[in-house]
TIZASE-824663 format. One record per atom (N, C-alpha, C, CB): residue in three letters; y, x, z. Coordinates in steps of 0.1 Angstrom, whole numbers, plus 5000, padded with zeros to 4 digits. Glycine has a CB too. Layout:
! residues N
alaYXZ/...
***
This chain:
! residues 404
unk245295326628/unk244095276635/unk242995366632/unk243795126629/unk242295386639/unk241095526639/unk239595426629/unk240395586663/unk239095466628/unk237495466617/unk236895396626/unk236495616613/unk236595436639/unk236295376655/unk236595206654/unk237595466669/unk238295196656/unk239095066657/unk238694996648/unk240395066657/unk238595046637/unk238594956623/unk237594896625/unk238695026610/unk236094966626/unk234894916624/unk234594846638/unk233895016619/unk235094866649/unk234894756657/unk235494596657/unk235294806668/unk236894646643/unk237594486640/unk236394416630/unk239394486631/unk235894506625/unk234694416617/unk233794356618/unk234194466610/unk233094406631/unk231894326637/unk232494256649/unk230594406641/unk233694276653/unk233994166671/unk233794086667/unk235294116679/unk233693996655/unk233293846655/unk231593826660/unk233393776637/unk230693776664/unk229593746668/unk228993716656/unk229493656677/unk227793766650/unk226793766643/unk226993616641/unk225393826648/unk227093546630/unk226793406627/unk225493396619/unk227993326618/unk225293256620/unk223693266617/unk223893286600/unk222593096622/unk222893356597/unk223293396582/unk222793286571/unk222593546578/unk222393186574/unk221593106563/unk223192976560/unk219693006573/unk223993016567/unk225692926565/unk226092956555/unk226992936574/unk225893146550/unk226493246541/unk226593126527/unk225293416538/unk225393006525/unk224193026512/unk224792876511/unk222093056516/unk224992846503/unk224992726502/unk223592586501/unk225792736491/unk223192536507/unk221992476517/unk222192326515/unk222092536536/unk221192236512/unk221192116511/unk221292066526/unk219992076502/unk221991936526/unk222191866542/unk220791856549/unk222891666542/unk219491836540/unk218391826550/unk217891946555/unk217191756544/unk217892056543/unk217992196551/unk219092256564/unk218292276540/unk220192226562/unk221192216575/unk220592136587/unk222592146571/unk219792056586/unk219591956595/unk218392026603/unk219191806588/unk217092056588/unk215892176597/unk216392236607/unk215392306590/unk217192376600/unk217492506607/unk218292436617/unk218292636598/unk218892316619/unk219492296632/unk218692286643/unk220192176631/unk217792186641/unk216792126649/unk215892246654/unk215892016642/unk215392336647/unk214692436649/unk215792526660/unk214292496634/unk216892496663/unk217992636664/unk217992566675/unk219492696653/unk217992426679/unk218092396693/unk216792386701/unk218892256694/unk215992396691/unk214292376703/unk214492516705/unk212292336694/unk214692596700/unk214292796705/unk215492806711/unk214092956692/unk216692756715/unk217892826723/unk217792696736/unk219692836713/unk217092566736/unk216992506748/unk215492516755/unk217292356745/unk214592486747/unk213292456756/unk213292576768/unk211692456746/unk212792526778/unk212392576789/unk211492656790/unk212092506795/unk210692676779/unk209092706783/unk209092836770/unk207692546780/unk209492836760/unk209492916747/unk209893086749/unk210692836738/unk211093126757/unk211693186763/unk211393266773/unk212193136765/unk210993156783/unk210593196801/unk209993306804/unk209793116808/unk208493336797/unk207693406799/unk207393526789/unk206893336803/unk208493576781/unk208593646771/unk207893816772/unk209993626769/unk208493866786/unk208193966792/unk207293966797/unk208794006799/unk206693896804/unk205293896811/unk203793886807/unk205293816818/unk204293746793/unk203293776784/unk202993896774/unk203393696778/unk204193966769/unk203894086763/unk203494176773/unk204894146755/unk203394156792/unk203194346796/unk200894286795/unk204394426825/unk201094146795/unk199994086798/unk198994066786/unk200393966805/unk199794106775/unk199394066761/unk198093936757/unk198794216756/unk199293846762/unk199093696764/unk199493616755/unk199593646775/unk198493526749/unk198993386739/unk199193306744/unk198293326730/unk200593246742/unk200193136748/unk200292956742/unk200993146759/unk199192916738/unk198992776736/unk199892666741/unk197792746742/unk200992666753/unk201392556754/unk203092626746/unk201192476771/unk203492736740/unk204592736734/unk203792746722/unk205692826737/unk202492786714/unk202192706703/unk202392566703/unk200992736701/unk201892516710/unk201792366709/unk203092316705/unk201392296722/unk204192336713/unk205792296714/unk206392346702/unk206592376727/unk206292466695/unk205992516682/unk206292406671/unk204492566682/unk204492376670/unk203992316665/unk204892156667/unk202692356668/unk205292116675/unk205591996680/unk207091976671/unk205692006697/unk207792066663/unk208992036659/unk208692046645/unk210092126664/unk207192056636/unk207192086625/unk207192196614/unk207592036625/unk207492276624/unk207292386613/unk206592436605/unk207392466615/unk205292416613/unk204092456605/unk203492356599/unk203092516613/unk204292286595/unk203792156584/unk205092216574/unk203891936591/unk206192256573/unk207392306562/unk206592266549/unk207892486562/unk205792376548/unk205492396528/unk204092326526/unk205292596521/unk203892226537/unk202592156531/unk203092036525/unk201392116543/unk202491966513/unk202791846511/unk202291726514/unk202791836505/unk203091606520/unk202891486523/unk201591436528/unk203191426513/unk200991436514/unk199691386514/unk198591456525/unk199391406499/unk199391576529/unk198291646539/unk198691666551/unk197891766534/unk199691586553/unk200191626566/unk201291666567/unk199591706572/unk201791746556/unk203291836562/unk203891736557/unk203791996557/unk205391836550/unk206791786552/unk207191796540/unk207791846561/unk206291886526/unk206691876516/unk207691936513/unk206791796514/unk208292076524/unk209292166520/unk209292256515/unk209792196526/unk210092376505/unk210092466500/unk210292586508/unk210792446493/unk209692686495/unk209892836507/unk211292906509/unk208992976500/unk212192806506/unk213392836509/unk213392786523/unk214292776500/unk213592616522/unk213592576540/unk212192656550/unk213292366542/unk211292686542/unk210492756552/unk210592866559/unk209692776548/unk211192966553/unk211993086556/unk212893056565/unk212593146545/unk213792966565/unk215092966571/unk214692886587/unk216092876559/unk213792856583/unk212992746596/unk212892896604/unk210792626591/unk211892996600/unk211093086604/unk212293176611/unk210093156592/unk213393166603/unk214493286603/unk214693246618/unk215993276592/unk215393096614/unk215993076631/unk215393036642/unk216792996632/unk213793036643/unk212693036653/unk212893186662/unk211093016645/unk213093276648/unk213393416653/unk214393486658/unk213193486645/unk215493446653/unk216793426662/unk217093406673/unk217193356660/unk216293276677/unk216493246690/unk215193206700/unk217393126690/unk213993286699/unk212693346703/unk212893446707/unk211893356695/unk212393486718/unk212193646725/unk210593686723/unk212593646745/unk209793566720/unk208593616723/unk208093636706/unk207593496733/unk208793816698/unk208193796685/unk206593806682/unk208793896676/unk205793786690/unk204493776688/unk204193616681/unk203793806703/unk204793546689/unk204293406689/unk204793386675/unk204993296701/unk205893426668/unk206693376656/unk205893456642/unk208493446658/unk204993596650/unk204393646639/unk203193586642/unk204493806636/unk202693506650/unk200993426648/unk201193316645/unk199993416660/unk202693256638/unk202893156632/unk203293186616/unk203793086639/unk203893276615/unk203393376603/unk202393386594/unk203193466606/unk201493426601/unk200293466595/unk199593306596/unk199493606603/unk199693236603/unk198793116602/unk199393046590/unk198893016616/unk200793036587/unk200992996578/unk200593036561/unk201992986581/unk200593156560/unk200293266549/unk199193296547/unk200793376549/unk198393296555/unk197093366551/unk196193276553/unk196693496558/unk196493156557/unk195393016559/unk195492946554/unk195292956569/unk197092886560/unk196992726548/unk197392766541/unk197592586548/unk198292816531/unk198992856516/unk197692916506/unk200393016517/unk196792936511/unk195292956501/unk194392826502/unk194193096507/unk194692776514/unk194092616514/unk194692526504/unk194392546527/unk195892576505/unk196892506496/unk196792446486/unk197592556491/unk196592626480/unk196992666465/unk195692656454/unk197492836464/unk194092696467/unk192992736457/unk191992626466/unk192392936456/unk191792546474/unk191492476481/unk190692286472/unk192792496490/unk189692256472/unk189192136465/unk189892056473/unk187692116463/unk190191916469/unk190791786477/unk190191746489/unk190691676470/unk188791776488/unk187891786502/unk188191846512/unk186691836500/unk188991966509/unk188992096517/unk190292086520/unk188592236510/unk191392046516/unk192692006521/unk192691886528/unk193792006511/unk192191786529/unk192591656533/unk191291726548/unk192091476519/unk190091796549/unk189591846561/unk190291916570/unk188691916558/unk190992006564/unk192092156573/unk193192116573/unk192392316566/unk193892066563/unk195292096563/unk196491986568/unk195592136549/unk195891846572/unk196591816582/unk196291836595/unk196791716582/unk194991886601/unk195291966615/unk195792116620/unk194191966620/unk195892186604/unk196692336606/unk198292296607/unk196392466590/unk198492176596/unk199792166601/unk200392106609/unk200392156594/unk199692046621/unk199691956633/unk199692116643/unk197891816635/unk199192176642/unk198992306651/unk197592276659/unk200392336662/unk196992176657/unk195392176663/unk194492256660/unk194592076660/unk194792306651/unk193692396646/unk194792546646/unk192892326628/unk193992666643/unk195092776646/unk194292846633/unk195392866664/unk195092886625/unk194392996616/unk194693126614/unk194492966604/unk193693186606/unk194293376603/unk193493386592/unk193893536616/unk193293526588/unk192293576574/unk191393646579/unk192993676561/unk190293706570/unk189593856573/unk189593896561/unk188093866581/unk190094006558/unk190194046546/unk190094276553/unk192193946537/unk190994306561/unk190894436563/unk189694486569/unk191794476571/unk189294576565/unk187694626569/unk187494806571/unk186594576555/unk187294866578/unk187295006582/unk187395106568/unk185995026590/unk186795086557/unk187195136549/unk188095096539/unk186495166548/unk188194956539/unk188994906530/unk189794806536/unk188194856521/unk191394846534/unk192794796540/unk193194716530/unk193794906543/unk194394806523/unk194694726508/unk193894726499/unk195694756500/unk192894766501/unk192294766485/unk190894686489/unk191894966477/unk190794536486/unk190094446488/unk188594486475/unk191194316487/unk188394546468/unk187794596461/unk186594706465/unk188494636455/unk186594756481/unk186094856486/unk185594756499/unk187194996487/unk185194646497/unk184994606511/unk183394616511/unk185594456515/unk182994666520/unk181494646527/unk181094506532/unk181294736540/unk182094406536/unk180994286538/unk180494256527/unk181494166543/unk179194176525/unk178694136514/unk178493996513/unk177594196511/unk177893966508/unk177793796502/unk176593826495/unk179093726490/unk175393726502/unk173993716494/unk173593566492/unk172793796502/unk173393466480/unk173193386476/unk171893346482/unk173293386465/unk171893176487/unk171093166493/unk171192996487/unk171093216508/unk169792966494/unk169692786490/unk171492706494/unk168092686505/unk172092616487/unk172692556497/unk174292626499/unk171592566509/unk174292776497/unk175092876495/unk175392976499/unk175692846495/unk175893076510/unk175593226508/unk175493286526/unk177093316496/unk174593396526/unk174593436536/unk175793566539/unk173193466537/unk176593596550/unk177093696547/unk177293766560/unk178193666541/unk176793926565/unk177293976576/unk177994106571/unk176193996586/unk178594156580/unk179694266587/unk180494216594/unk180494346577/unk181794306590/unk182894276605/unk183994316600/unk182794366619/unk184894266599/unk186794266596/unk187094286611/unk187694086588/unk188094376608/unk188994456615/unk190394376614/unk189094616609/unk191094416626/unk192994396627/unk192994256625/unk194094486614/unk192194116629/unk192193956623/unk193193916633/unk190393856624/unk194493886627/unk195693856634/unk195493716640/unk196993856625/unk195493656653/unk194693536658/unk193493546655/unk194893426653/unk192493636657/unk191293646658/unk190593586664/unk191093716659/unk191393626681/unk190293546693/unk190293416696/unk190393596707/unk191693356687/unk192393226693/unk192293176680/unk193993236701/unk191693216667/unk191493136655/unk190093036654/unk191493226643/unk190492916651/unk189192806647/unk189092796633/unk189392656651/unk189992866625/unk190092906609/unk190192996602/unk190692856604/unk189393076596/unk189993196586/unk189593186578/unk190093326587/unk190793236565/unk189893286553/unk189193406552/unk190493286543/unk187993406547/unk187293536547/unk187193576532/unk185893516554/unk186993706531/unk186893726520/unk185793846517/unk188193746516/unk184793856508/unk183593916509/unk183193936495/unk182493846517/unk182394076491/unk181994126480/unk180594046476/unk181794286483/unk179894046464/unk178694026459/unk178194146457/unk178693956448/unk176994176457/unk176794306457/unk176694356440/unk175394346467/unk176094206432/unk176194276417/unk177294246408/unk175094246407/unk178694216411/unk179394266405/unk180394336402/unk179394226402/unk181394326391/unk182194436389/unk183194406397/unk182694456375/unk183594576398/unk184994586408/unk186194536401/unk185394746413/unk186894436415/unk188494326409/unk187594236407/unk189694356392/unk186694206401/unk186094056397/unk184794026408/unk185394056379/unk184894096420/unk183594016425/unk183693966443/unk182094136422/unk184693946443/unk185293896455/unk185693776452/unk186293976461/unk184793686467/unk184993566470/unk185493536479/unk184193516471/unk186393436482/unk187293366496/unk186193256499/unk189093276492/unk185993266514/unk185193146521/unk186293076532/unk183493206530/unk185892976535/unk186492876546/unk185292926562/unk186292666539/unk185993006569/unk184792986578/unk185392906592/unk183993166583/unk184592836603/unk184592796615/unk184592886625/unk183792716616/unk185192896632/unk184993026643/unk184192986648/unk185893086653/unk183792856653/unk182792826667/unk181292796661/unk183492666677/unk180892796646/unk179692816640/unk178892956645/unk179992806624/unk177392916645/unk176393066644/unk176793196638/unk175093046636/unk176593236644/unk176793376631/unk177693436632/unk177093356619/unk179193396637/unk180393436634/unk180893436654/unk181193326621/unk181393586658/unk181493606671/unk182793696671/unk180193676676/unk183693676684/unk184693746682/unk184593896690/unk185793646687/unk184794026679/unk183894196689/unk185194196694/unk183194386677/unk185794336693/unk186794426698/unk187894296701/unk187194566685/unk188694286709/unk190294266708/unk190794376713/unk190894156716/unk191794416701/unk192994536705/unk193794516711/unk193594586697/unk194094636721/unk195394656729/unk196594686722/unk195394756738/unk197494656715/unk198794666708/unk199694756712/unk199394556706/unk200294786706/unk202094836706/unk203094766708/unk202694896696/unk203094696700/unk203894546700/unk203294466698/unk204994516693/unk204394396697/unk203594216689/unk202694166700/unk202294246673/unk202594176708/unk201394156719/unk200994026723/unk201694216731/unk201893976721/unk201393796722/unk201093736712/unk202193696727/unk200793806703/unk200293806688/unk198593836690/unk201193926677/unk197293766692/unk195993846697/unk195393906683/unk194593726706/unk194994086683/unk194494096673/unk192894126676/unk195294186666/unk191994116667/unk190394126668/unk189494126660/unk189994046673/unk188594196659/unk187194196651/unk186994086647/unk186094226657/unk186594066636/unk185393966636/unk184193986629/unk185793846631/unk182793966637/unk181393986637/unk181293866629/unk180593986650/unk180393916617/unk179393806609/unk178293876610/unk179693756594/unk177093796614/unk175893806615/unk174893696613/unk175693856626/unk174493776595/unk173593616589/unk174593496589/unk172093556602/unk175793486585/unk176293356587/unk175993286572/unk177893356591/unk175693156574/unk175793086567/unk176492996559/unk175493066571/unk177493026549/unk178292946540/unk177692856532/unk178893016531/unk178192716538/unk177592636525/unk178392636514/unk177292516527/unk178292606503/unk178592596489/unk180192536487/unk177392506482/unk179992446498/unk181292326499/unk182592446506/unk180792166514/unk182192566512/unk183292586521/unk183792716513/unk182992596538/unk183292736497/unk183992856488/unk185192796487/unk183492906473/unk186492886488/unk187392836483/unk187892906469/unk188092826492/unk188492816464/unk188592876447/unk186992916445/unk189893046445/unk187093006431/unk186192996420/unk185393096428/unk186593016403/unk184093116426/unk183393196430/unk183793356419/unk181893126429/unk184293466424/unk184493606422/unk185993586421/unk183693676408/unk186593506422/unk187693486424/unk188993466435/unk187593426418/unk188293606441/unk188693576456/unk190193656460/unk187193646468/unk189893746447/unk191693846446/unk192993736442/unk191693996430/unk192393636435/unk193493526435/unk194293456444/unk193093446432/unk193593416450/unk193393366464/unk194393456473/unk191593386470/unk193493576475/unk194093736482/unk195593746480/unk193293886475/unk195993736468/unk197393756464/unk198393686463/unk197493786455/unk197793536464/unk198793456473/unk199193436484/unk198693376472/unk198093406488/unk198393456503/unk199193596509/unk197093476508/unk198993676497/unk200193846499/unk201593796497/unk199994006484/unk201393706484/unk203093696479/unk203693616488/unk203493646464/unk202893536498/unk203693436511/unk204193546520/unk202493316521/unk203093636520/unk203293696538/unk204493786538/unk201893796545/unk204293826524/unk205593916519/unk206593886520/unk205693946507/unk207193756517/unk208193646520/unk208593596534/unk207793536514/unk207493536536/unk207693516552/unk207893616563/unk206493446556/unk207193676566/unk207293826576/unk208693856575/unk206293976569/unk209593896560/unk210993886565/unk211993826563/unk211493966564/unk211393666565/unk211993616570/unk212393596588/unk211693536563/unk211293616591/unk210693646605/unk211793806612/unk208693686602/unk211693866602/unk212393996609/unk213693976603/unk211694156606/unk214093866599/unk215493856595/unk216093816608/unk215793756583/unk215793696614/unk215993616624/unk215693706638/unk215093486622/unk215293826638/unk214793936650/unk215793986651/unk213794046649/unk216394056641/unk217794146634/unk218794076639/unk217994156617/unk219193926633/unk220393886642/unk220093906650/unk220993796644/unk219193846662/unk219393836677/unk219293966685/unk218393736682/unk218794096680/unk219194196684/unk220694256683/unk218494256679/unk221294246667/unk222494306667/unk223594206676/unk222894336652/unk223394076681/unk224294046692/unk224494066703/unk224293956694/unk222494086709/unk222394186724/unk223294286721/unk220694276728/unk223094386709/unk223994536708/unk224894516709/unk224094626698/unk225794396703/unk227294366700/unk227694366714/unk227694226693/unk227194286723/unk227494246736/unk227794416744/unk225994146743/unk226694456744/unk226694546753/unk227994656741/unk224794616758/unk228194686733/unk229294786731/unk230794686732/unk229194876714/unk230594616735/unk232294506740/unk232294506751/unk232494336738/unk231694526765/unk231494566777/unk231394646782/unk230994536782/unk230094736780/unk230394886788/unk231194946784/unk229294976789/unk231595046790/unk232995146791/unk232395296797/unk234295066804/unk233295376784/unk232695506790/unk234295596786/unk230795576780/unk234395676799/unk235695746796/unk236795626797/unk235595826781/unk236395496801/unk237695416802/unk237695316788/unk239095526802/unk236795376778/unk237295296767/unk235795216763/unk237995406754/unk235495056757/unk234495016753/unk233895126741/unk234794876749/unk232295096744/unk231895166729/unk231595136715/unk231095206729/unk232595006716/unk232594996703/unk234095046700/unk232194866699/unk234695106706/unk235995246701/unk235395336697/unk236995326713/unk234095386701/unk233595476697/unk232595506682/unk233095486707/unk233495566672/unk233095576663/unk231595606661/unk233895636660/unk230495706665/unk229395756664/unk228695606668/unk229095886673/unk229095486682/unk228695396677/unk228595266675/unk228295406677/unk230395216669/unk230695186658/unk230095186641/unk231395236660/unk229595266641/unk229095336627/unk227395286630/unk229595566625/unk226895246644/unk225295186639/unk225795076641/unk223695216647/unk226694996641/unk226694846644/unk227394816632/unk227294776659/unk227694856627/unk228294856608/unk226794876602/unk229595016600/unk225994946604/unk224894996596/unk223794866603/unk224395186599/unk223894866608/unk222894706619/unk222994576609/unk223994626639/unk224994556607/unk225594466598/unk224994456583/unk226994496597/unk224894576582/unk224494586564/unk223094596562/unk225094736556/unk221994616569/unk221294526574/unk220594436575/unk221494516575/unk221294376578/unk221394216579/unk221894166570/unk221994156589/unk223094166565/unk223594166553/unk222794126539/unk223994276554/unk222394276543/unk221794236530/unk220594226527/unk222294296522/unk219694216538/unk217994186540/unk218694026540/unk216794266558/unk219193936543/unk219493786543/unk219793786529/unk220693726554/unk220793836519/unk220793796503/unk220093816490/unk221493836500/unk218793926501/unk217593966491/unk216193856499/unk217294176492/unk216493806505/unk215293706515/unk216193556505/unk215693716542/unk217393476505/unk217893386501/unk217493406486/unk219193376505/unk217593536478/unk217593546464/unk216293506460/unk217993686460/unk214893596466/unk213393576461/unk213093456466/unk212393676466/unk213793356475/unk213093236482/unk213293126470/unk213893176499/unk214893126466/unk215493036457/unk214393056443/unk217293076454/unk214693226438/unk214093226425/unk212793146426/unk213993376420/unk211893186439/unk210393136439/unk210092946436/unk209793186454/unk210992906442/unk211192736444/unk211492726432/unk212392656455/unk212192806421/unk213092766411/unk212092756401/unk214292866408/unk211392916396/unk210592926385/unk209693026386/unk211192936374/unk209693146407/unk208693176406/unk208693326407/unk208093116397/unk208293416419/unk208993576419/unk207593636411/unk209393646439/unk207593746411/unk206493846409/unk205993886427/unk207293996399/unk204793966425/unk204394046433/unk205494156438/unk203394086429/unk205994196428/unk207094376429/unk207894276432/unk207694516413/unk208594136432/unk209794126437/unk209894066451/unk210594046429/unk208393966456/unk207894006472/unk207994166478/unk206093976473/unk207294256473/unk207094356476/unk208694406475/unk205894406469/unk209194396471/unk211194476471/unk211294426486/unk213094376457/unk211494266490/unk211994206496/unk211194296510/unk211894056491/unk209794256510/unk209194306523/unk209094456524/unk207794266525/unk209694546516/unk209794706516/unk211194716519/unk209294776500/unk212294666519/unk213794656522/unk214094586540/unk214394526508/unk213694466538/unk213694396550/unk212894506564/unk212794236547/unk211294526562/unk210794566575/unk210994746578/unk209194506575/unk211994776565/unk211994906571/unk213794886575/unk211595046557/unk214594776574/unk215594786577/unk215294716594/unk216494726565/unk214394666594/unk214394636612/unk213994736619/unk213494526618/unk213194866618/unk212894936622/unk214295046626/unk211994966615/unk215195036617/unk215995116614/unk216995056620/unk216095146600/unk217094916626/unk218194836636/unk217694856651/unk218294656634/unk216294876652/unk215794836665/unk215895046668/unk213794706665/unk216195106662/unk216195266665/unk217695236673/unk215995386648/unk218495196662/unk219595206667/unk219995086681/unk220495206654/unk219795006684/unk220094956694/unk219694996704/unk219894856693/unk218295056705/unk217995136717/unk218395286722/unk216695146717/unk219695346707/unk220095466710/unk221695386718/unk220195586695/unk222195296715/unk222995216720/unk222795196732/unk222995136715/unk221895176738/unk221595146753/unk221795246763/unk220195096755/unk221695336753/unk220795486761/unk219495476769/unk221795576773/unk219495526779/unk218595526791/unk218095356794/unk219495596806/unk218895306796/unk218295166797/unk217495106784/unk219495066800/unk217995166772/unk217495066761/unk215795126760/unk218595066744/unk215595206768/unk214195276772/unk213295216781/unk214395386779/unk214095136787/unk213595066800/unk212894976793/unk214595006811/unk211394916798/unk210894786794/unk210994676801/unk209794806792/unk212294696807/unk212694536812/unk214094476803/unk213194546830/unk214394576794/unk215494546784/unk214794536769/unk216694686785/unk215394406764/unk215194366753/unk214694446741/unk216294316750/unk215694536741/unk215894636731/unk214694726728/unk216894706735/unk214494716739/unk212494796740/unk211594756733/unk211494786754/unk211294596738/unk210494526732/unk210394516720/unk210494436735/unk211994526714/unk212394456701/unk211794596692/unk214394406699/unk211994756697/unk211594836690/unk209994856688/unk212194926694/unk209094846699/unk208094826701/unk207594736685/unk208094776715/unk208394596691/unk207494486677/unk208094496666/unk207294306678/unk208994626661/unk209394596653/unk208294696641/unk210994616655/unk207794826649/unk206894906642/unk205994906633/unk206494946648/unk205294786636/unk203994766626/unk204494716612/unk202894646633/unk205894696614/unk206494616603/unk206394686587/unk208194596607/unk206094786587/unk206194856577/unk204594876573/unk207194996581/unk203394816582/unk202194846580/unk201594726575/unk201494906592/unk201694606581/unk201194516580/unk201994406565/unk201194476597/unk200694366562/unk200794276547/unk200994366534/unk202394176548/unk200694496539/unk200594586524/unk201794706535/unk201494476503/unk201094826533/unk202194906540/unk203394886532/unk201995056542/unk204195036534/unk205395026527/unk205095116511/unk206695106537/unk203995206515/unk203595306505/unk202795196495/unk202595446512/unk202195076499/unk201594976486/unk202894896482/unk200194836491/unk204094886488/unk204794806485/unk205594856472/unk205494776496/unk205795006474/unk206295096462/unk205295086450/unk206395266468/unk203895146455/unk202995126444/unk203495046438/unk201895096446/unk203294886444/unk203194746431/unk204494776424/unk203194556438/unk205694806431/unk207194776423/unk206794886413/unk208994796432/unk206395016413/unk206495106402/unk205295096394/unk206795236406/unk204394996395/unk203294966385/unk203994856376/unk201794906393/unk204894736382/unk205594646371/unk206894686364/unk205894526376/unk207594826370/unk208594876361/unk207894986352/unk209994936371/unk206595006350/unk205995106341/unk205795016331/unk204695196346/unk205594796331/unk205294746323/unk206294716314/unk204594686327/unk207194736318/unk208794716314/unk209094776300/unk209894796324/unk209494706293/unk209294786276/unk211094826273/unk208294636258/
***
């Protein structure tokens, strides 16, 4: 049997959903079910996948439908609306939204609503301030994002130019955050802003702002690469007004805040490009079990054979390092470096599936009426967004230098 044969006997089976691999409580089987039949039946989730990305369009009524099966209530608890689930079922919710979703914009502005809004509402949030937001974020009435990136300062929240100036009542604050994922379409973000007298790491605050308050105006929206039904945008503060009530967590204590919200997005995001990864490598599967070149399918063909083994591994094993940090976290709790492995492994391994499925297509997988386009397109920013890949190294080789 040829190298070719062999490795095409390895993948003919169809990509199974990988969260079966794991052994999963019945109410978790029951989620990822329910979730796996709203994105492979609804009518509406699907339909307009292509049109909204050439249109770089959100759209509200598959938020809504979204929102309508629960997801974005997973890791809130009871008392506020959600479901009281772990970041295990959360992930696995997210995984198979992505699985069987064409539109990955919509799955990454459910992403970030989840991570960078409520999980700081969550975590650093007064009783006032959860029982206000967080059963209408996790109803999907309300839509959230952060502002934290700023022209000079990306990852390093320490270098930001917005400021914060104390006022009666509580603080005035203008400038402008850059790249605000749901910017134009957010009624919530966390913001996050310098004091001007104190020390650097210690003088950053998280606020609760309203989009539709004075002060606060939506500038630029960007034209994307991908992700496009994902809206990204400025946001203008001018003279806004914080009252006292809407700090969240401790005042200078806003990197706290910041870094949970990292160690979610870190988590979530690939879980998100886990669920992309299968449903690409089945398009690929499909097409090398059918076309025929010289007479023979190409998956006889070793050169490629050999990316749909490498697609597999992959997946493989971005799903046992996504199952490993979800469990440990529910259990007793990951580090930053072991988010950061997970999201430095996972989004450079989708980049590295969505290369190869479009060399698989050839000429067509070029075309932007084929899947495979799109999928490379949104797969790109993966390596930039939530801490590039070059901060992701940083953090892991700052906690193995602490290693005695």
């Amino acid at each position: 049997m040829s190298a070719g044969a062999a490795a095409g006997r390895l993948v003919h089976q169809r990509q199974s959903e990988t969260d079966v691999t794991f052994h999963l409580k019945d109410e978790q089987r029951e989620i990822v079910a329910a979730i796996k039949r709203f994105a492979s039946e609804d009518k509406v989730l699907n339909a307009t996948s292509f049109r909204d990305d050439d249109l770089s369009q959100f759209s509200p009524e598959k938020w809504r439908r979204c929102s309508e099966t629960g997801l974005l209530a997973l890791p809130i608890p009871k008392a506020y609306g959600g479901l009281g689930e772990s970041m295990l079922t959360t992930a696995l919710a997210i995984k198979t939204l992505s699985r069987h979703c064409t539109d990955e914009g919509m799955v990454f502005s459910i992403c970030a609503h989840l991570s960078t809004c409520m999980i700081p509402l969550l975590t650093h949030g007064t009783e006032a301030q959860k029982l206000e937001y967080l059963p209408r974020l996790a109803a999907g009435e309300l839509i959230g994002g952060n502002g934290s990136t700023e022209s000079e300062a990306g990852s390093d929240l320490s270098s930001m130019r917005v400021r914060i100036r104390a006022t009666d009542g509580g603080y005035r604050v203008d400038g402008a955050k850059l790249y605000v994922t749901n910017g134009p379409i957010a009624s919530v973000l966390i913001l996050y802003a310098r004091h001007p007298d104190g020390i650097k790491y210690a003088d950053v605050s998280a606020f609760i702002v309203e989009t539709d308050q004075p002060g606060v105006k939506v500038g630029q929206v960007w034209d994307k690469m991908g992700l496009r039904t994902s809206p990204l945008s400025e946001i203008v503060l001018e003279d806004y007004f914080v009252p006292k009530a809407k700090l969240l967590g401790r005042e200078r204590r806003g990197l706290a805040t910041f870094n949970e919200s990292m160690l979610w997005e870190r988590i979530i995001m690939p879980a998100y490009h886990l669920g992309s990864m299968e449903q690409q490598f089945n398009v690929a599967l499909e097409r090398c079990r059918t076309r025929r070149q010289y007479g023979e399918r190409l998956i006889q063909f070793q050169g490629i054979s050999d990316k749909l083994v490498a697609m597999k591994r992959n997946i493989d094993t971005s799903a046992a390092l996504l199952h490993h940090v979800c469990a440990k976290h529910d259990e007793v709790g990951v580090s930053m470096a072991e988010a950061s492995m997970l999201k430095l492994h996972v989004s450079s391994a989708k980049i590295e599936n969505s290369l190869d499925a479009v060399q698989i297509f050839g000429a067509s997988g070029y075309m932007k009426s084929n899947i495979v386009e799109k999928q490379l397109r949104d797969s790109i920013a993966a390596t930039i967004y939530s801490g590039t890949s070059e901060i992701q190294r940083k953090i892991i080789v700052e906690e193995m230098a602490e290693y005695e």
